[in-house]
mmJSON file of the N, C-alpha and C atoms, coordinates in Angstrom:
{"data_MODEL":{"atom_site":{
"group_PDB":["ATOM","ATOM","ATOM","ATOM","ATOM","ATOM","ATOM","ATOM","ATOM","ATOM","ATOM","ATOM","ATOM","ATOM","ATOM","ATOM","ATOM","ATOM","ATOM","ATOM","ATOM","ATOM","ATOM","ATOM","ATOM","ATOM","ATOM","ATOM","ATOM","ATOM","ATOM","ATOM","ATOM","ATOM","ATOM","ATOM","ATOM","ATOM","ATOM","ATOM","ATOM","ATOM","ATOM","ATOM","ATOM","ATOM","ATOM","ATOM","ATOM","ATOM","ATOM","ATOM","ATOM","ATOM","ATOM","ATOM","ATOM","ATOM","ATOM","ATOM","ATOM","ATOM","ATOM","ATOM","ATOM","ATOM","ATOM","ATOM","ATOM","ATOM","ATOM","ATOM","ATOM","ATOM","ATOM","ATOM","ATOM","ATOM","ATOM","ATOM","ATOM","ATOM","ATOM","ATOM","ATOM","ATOM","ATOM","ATOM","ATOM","ATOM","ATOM","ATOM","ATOM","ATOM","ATOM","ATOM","ATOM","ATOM","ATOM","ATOM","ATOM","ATOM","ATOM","ATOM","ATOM","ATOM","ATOM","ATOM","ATOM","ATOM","ATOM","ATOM","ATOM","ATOM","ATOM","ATOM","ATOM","ATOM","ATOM","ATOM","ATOM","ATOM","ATOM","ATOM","ATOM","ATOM","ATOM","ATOM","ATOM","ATOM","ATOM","ATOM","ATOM","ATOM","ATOM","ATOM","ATOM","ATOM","ATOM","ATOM","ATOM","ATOM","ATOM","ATOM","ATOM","ATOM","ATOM","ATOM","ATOM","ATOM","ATOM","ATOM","ATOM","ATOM","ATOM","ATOM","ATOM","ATOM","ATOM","ATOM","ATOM","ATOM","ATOM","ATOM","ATOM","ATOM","ATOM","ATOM","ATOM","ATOM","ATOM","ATOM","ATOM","ATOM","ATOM","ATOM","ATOM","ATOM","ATOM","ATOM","ATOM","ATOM","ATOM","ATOM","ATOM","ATOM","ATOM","ATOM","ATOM","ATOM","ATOM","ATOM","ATOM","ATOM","ATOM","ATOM","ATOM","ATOM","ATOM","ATOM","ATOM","ATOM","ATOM","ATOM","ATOM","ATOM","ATOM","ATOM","ATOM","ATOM","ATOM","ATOM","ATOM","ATOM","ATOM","ATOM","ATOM","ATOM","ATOM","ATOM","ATOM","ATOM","ATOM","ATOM","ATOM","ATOM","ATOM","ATOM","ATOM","ATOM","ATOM"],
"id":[1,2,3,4,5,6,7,8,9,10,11,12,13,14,15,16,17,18,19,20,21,22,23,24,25,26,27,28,29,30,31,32,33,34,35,36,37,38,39,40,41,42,43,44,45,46,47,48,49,50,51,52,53,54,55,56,57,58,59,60,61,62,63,64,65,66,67,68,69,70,71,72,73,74,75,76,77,78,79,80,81,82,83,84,85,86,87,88,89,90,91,92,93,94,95,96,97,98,99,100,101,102,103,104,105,106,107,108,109,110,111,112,113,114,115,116,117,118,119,120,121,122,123,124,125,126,127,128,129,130,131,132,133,134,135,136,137,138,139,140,141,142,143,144,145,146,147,148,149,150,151,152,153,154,155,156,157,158,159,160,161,162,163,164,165,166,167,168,169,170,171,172,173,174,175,176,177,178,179,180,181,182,183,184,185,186,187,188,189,190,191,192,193,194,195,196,197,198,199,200,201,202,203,204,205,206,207,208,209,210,211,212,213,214,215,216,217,218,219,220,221,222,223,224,225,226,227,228,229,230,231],
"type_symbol":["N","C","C","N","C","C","N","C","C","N","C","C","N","C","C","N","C","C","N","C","C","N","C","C","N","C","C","N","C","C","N","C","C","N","C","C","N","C","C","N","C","C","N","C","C","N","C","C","N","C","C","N","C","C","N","C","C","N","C","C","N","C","C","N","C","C","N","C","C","N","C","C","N","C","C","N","C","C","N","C","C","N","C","C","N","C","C","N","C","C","N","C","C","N","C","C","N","C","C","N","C","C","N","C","C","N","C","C","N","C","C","N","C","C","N","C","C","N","C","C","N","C","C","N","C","C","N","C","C","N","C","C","N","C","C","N","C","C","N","C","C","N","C","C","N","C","C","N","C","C","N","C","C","N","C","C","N","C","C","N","C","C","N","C","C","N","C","C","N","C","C","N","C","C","N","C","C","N","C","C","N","C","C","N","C","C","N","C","C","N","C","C","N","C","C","N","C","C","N","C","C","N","C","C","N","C","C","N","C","C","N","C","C","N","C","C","N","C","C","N","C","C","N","C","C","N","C","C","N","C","C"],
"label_atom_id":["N","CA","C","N","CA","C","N","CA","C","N","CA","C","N","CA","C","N","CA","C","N","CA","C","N","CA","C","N","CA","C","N","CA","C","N","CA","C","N","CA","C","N","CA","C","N","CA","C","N","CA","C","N","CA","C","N","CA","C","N","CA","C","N","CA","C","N","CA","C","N","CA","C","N","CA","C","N","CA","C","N","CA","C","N","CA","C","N","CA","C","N","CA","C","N","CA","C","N","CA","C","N","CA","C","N","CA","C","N","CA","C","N","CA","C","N","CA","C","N","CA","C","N","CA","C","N","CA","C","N","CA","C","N","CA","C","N","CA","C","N","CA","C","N","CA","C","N","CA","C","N","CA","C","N","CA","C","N","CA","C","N","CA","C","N","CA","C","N","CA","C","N","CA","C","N","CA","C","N","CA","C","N","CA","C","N","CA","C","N","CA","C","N","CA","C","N","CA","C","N","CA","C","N","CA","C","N","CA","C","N","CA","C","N","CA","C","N","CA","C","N","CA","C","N","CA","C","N","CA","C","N","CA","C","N","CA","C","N","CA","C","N","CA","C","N","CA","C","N","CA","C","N","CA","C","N","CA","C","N","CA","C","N","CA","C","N","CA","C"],
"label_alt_id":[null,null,null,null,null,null,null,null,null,null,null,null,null,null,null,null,null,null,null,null,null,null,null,null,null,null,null,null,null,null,null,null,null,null,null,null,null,null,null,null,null,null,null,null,null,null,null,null,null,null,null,null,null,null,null,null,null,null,null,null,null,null,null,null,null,null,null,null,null,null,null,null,null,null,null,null,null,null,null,null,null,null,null,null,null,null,null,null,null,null,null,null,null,null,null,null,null,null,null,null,null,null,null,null,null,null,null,null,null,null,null,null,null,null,null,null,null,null,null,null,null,null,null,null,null,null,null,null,null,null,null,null,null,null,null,null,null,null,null,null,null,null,null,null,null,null,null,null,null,null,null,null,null,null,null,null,null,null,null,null,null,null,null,null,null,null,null,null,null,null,null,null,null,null,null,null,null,null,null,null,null,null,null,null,null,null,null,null,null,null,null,null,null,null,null,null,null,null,null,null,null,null,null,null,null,null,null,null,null,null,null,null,null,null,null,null,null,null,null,null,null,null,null,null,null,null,null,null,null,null,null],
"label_comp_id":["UNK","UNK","UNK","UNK","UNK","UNK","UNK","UNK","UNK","UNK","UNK","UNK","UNK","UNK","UNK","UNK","UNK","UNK","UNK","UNK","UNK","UNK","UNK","UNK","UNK","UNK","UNK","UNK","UNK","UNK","UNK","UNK","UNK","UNK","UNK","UNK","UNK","UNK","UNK","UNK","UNK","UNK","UNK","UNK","UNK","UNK","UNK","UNK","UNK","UNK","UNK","UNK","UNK","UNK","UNK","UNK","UNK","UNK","UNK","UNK","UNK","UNK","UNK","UNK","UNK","UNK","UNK","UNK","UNK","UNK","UNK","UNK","UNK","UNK","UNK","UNK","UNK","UNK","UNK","UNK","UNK","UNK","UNK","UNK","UNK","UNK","UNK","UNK","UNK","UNK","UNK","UNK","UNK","UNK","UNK","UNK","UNK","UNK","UNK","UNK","UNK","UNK","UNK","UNK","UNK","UNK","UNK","UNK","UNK","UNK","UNK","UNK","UNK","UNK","UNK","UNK","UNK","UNK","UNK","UNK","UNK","UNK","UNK","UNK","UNK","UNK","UNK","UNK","UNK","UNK","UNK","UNK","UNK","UNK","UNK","UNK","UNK","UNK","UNK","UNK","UNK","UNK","UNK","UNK","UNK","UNK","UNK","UNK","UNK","UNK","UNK","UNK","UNK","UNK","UNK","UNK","UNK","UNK","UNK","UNK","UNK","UNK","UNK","UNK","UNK","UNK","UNK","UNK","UNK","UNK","UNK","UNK","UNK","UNK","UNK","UNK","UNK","UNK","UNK","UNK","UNK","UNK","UNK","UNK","UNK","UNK","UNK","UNK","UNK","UNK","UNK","UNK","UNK","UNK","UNK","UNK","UNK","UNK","UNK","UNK","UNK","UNK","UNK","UNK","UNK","UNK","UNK","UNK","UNK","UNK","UNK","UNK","UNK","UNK","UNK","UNK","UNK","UNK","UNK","UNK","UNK","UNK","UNK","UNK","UNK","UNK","UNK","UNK","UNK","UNK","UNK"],
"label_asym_id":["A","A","A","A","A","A","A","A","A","A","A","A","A","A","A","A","A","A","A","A","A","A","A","A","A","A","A","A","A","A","A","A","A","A","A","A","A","A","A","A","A","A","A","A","A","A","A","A","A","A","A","A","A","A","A","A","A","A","A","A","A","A","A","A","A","A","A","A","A","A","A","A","A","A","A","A","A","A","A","A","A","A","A","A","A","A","A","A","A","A","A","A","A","A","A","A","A","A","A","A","A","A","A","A","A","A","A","A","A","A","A","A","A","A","A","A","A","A","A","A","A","A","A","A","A","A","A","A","A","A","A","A","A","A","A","A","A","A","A","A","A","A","A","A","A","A","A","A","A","A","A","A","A","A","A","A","A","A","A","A","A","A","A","A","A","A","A","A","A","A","A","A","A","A","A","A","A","A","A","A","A","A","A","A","A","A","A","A","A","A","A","A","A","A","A","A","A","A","A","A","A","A","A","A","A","A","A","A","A","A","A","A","A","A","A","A","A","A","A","A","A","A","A","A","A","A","A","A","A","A","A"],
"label_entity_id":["1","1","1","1","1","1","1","1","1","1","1","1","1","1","1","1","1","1","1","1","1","1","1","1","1","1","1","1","1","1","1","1","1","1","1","1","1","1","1","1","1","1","1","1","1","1","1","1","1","1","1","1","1","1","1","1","1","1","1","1","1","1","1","1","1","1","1","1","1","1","1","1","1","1","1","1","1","1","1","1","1","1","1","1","1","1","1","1","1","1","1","1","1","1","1","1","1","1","1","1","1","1","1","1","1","1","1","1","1","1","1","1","1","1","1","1","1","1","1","1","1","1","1","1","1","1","1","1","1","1","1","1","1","1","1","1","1","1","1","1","1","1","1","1","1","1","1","1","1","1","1","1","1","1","1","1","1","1","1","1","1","1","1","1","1","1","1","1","1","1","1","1","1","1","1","1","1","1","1","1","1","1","1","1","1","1","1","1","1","1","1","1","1","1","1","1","1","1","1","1","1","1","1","1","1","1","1","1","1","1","1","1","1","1","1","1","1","1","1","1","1","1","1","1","1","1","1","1","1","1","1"],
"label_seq_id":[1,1,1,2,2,2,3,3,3,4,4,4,5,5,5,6,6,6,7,7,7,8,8,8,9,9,9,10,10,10,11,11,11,12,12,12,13,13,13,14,14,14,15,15,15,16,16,16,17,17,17,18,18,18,19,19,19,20,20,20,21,21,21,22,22,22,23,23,23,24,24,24,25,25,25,26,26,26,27,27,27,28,28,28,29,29,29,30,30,30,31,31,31,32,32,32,33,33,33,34,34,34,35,35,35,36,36,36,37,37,37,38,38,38,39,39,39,40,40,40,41,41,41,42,42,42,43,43,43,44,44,44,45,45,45,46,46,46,47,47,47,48,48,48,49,49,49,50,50,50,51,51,51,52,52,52,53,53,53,54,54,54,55,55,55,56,56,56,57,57,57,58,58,58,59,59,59,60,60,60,61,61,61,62,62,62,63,63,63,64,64,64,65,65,65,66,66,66,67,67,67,68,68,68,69,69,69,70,70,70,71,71,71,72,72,72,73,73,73,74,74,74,75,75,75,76,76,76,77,77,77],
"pdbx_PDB_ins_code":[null,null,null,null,null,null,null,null,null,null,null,null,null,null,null,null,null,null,null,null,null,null,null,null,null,null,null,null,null,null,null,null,null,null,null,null,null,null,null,null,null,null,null,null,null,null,null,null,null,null,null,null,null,null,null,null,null,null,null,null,null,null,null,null,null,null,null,null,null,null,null,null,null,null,null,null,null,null,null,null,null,null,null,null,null,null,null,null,null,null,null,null,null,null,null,null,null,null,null,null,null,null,null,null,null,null,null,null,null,null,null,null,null,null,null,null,null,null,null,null,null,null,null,null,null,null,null,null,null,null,null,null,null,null,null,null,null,null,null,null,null,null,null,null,null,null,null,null,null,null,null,null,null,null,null,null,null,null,null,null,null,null,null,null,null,null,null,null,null,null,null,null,null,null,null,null,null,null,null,null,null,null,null,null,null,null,null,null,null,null,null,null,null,null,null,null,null,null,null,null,null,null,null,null,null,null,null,null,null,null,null,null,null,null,null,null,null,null,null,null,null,null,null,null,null,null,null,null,null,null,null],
"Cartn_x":[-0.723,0.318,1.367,0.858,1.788,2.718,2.083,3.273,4.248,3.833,5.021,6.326,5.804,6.449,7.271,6.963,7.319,8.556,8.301,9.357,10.504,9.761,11.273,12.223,11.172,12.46,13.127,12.532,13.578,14.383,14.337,15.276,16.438,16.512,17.292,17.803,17.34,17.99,19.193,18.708,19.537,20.358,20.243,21.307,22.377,22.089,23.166,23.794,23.205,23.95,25.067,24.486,25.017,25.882,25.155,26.133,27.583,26.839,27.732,28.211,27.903,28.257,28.52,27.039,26.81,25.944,25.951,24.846,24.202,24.367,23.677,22.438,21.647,20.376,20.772,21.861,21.909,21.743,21.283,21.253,21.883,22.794,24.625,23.966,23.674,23.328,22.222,21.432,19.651,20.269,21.065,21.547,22.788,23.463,23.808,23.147,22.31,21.534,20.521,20.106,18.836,19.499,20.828,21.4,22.782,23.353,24.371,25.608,25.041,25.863,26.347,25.425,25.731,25.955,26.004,26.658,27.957,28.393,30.037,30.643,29.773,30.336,30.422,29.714,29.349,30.389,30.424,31.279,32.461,33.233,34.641,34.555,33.126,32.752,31.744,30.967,29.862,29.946,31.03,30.944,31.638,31.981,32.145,30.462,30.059,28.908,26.959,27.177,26.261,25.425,26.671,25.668,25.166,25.637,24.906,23.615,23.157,22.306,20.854,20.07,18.748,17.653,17.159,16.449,14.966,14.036,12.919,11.635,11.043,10.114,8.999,8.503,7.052,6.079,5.1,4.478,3.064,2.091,0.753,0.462,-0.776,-1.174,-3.248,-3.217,-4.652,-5.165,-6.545,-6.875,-7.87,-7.569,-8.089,-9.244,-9.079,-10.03,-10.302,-11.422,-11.633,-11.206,-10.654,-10.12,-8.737,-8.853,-7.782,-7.258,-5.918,-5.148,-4.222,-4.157,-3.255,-2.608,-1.387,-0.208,0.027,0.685,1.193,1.964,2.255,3.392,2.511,1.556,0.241,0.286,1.482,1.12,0.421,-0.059,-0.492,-0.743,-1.25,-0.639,-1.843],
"Cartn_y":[-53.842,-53.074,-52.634,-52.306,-51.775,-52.598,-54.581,-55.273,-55.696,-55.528,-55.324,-54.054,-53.248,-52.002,-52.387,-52.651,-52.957,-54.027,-55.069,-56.329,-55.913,-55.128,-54.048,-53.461,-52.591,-51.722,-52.564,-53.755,-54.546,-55.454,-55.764,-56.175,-55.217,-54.0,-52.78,-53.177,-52.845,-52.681,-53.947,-55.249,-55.864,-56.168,-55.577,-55.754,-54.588,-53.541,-52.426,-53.188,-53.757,-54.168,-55.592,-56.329,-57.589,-57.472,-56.954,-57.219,-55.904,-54.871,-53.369,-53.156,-53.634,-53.033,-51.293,-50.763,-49.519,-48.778,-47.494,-47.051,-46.242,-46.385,-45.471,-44.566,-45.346,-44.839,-43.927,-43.776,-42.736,-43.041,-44.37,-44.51,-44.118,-44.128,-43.844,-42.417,-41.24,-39.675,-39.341,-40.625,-40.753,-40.455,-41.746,-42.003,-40.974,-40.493,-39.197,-37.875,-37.795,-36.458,-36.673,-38.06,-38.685,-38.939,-39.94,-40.0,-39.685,-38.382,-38.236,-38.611,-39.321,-39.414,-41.38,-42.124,-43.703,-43.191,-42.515,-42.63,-42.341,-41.781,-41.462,-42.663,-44.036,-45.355,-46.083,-45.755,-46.178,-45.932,-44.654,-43.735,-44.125,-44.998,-45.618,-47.012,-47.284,-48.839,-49.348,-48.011,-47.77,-48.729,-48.581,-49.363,-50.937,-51.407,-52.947,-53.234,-52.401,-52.918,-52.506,-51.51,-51.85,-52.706,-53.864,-54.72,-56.083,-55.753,-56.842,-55.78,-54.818,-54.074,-54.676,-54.632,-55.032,-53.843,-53.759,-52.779,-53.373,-52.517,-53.1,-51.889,-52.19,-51.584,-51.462,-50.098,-50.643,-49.3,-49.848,-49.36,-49.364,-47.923,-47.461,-47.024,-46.951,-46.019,-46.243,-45.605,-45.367,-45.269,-46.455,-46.314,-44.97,-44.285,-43.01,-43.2,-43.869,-44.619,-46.277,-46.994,-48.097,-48.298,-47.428,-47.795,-48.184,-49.185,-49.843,-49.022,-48.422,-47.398,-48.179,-47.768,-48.679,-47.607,-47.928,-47.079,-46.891,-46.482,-46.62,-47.647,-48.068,-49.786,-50.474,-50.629,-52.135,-52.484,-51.415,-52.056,-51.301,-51.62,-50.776,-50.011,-48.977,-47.802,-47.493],
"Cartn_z":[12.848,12.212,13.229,14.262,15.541,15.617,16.043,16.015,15.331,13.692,12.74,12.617,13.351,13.767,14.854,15.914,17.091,16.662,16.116,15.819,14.781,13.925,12.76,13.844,14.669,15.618,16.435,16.989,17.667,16.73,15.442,14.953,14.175,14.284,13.907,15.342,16.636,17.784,17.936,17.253,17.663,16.488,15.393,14.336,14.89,15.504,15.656,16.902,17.748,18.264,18.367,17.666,17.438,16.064,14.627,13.792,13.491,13.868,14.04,14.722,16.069,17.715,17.798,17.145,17.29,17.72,18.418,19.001,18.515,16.992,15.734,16.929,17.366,17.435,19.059,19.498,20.851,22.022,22.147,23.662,24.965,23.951,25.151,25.571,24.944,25.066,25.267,25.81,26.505,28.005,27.849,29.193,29.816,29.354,29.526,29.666,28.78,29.571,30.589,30.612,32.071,33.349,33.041,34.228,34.143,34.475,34.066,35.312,36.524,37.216,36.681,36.955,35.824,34.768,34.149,32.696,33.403,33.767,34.43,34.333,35.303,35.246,34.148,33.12,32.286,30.869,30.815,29.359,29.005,29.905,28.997,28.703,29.109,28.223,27.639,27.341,27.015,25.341,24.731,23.363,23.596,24.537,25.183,25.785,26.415,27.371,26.359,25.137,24.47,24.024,23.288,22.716,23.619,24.414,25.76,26.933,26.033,26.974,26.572,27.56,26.985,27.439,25.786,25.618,25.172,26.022,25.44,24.801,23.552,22.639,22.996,23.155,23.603,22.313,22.052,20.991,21.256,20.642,21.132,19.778,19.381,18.356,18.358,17.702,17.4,16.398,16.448,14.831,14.482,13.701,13.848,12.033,11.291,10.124,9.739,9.643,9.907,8.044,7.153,6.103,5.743,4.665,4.141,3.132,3.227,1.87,1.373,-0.153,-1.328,-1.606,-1.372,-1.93,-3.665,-3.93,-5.723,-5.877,-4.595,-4.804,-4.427,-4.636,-4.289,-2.547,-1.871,-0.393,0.551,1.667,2.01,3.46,3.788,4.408,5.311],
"occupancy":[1.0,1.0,1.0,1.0,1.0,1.0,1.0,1.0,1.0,1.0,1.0,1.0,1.0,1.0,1.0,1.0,1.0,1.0,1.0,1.0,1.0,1.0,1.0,1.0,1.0,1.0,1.0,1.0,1.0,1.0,1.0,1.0,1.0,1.0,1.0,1.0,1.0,1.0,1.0,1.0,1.0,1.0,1.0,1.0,1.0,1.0,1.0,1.0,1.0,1.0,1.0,1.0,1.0,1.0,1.0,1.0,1.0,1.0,1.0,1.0,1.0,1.0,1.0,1.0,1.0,1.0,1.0,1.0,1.0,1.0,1.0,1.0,1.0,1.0,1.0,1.0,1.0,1.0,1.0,1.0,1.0,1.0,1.0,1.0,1.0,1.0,1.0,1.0,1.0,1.0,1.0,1.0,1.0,1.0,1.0,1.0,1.0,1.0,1.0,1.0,1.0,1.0,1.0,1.0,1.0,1.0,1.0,1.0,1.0,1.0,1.0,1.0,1.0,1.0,1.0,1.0,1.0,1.0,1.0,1.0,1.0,1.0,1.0,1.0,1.0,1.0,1.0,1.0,1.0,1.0,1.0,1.0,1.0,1.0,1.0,1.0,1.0,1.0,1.0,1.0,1.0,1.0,1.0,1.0,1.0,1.0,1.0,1.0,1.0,1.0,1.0,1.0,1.0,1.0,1.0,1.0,1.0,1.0,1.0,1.0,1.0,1.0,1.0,1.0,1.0,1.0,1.0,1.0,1.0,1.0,1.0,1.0,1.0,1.0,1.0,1.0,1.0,1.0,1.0,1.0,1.0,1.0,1.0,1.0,1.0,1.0,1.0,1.0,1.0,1.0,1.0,1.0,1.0,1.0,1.0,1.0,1.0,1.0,1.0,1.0,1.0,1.0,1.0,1.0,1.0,1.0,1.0,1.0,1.0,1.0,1.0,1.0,1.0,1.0,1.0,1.0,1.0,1.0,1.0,1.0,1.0,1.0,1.0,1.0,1.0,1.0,1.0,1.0,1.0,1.0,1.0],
"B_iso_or_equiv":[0.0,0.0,0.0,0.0,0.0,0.0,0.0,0.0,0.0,0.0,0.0,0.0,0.0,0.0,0.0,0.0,0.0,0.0,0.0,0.0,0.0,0.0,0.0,0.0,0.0,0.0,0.0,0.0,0.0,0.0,0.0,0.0,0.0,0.0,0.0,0.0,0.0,0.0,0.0,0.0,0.0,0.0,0.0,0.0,0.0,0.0,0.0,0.0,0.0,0.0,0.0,0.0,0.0,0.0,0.0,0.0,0.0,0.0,0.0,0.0,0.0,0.0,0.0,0.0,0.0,0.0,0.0,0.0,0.0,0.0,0.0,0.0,0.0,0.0,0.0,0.0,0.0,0.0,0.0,0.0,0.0,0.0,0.0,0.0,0.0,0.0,0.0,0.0,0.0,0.0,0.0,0.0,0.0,0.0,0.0,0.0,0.0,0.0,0.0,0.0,0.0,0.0,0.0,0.0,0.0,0.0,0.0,0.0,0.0,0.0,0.0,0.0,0.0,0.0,0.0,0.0,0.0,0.0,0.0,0.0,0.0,0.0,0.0,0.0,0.0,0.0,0.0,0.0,0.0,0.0,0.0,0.0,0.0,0.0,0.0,0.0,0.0,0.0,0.0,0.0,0.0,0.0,0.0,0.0,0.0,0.0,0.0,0.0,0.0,0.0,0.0,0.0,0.0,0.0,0.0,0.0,0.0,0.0,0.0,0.0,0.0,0.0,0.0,0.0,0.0,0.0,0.0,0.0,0.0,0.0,0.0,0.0,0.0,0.0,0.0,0.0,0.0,0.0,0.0,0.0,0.0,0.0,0.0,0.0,0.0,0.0,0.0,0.0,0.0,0.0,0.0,0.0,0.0,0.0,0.0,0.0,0.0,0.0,0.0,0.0,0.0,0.0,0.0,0.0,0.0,0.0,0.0,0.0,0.0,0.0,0.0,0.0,0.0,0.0,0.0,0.0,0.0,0.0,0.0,0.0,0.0,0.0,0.0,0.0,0.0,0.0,0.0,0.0,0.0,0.0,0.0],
"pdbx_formal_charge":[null,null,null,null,null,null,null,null,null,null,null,null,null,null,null,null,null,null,null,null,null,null,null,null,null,null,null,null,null,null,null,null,null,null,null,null,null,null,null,null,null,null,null,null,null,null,null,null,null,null,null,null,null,null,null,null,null,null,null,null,null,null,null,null,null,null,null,null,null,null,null,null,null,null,null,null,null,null,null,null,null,null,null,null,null,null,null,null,null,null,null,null,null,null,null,null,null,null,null,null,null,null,null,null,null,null,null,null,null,null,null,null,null,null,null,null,null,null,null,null,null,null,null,null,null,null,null,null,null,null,null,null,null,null,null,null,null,null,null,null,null,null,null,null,null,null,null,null,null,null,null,null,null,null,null,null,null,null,null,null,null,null,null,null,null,null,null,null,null,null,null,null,null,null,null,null,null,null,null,null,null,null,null,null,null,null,null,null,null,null,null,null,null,null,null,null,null,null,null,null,null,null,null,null,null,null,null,null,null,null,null,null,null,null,null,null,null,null,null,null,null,null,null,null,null,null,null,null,null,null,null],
"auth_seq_id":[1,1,1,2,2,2,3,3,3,4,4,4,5,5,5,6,6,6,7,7,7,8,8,8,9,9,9,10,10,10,11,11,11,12,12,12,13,13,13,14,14,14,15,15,15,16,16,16,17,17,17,18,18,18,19,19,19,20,20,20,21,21,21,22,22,22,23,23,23,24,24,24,25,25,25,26,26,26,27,27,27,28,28,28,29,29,29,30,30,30,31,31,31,32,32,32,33,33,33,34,34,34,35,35,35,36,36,36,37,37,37,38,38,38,39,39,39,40,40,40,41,41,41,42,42,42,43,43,43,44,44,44,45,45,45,46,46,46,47,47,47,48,48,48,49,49,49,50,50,50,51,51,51,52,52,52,53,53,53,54,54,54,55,55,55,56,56,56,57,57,57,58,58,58,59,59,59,60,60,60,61,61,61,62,62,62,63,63,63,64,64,64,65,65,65,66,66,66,67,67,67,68,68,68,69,69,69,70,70,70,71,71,71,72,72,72,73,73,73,74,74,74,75,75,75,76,76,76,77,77,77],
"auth_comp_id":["UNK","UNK","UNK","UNK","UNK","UNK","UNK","UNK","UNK","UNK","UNK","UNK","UNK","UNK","UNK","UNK","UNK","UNK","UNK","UNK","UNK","UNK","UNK","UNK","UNK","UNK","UNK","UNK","UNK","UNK","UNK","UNK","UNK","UNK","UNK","UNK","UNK","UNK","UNK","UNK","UNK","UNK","UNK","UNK","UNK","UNK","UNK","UNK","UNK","UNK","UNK","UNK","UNK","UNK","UNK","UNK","UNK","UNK","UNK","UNK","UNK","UNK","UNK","UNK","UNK","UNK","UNK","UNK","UNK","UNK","UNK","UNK","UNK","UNK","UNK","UNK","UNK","UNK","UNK","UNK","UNK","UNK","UNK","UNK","UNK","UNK","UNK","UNK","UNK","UNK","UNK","UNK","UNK","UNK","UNK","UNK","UNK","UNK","UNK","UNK","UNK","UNK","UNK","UNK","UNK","UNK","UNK","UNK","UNK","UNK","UNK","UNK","UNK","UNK","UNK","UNK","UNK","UNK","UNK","UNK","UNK","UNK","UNK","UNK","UNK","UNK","UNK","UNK","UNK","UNK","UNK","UNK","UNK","UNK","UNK","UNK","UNK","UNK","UNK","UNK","UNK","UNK","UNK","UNK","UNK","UNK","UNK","UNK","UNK","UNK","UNK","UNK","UNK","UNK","UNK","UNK","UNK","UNK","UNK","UNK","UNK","UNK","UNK","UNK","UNK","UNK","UNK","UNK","UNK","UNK","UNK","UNK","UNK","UNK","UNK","UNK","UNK","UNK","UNK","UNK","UNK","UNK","UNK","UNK","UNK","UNK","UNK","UNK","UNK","UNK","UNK","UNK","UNK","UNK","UNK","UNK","UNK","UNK","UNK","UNK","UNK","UNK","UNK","UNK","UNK","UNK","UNK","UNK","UNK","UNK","UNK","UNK","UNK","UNK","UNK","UNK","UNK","UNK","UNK","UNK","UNK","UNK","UNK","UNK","UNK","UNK","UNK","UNK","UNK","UNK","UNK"],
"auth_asym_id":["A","A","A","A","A","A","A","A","A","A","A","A","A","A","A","A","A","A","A","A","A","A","A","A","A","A","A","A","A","A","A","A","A","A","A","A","A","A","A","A","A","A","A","A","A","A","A","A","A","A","A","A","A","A","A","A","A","A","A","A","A","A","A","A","A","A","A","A","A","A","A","A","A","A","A","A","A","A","A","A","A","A","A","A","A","A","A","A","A","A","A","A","A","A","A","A","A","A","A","A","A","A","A","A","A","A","A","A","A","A","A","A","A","A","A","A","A","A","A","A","A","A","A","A","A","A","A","A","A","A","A","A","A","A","A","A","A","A","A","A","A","A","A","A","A","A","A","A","A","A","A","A","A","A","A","A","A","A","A","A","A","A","A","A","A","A","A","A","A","A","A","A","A","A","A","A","A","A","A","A","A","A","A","A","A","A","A","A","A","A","A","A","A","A","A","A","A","A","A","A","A","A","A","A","A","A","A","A","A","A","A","A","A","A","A","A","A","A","A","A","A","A","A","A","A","A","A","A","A","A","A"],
"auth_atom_id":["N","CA","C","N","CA","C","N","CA","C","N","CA","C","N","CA","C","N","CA","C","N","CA","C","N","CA","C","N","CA","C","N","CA","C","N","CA","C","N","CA","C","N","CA","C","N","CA","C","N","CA","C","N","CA","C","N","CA","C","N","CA","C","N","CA","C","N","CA","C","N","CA","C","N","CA","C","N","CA","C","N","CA","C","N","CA","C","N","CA","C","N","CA","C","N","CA","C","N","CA","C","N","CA","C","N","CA","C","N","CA","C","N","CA","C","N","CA","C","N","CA","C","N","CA","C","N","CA","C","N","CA","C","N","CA","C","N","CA","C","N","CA","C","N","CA","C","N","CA","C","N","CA","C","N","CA","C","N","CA","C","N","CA","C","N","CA","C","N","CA","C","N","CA","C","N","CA","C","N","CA","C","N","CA","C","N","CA","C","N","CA","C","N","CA","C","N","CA","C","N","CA","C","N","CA","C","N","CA","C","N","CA","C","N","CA","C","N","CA","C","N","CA","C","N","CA","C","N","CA","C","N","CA","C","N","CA","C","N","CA","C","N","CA","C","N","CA","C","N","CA","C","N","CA","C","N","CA","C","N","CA","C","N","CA","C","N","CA","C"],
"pdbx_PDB_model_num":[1,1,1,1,1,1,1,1,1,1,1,1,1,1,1,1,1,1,1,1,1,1,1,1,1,1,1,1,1,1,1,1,1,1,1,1,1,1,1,1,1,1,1,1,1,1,1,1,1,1,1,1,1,1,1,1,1,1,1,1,1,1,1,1,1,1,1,1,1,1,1,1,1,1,1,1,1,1,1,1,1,1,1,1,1,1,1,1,1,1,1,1,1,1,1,1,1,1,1,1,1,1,1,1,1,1,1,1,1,1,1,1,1,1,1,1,1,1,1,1,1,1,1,1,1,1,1,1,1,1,1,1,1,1,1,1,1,1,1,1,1,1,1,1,1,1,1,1,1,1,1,1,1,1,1,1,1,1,1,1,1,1,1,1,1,1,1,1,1,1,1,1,1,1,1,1,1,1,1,1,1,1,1,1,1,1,1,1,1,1,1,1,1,1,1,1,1,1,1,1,1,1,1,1,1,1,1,1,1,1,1,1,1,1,1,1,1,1,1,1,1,1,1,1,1,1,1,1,1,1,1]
}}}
C-alpha cells in the first residue's frame, strides 16, 4: 500500500510541475525557511527553475492490524 502511495505523490509532484509549473505543494517556503541564505539565489527564479527540480519521495509506515477493511465503496482501507 505504501508503494501505491509513494507513486500517487510522485505523480502529483510531477504533474505540478510539468503540466502547471506550480509549487502548489511549497517547496519554494521549505527552502526558504531551511536555507534561507540559497533561497536568496534562488527567489527570482524559483518559478523558471521548479519544474526542472528533482525531488525525491520517500515513504514508511507500519502495519499496526494483519486485517483487511471494506469501505462503503467496496474498496479498501
Amino acid at each position: 500500500m505504501h508503494f501505491h502511495k509513494k507513486k500517487r505523490i510522485e505523480q502529483l509532484i510531477e504533474t505540478s510541475q510539468r503540466k502547471y509549473k506550480s509549487d502548489f505543494l511549497k517547496f519554494g517556503e521549505r527552502l526558504h525557511n531551511e536555507y534561507p541564505l540559497e533561497w536568496r539565489k534562488l527567489a527570482d527564479r524559483w518559478e523558471e527553475l521548479y519544474p526542472h527540480v528533482e525531488i525525491s519521495v520517500f515513504s514508511s509506515g507500519r502495519v499496526t492490524s494483519p486485517e483487511l477493511k471494506i469501505d462503503g465503496q467496496g474498496g479498501t482501507r
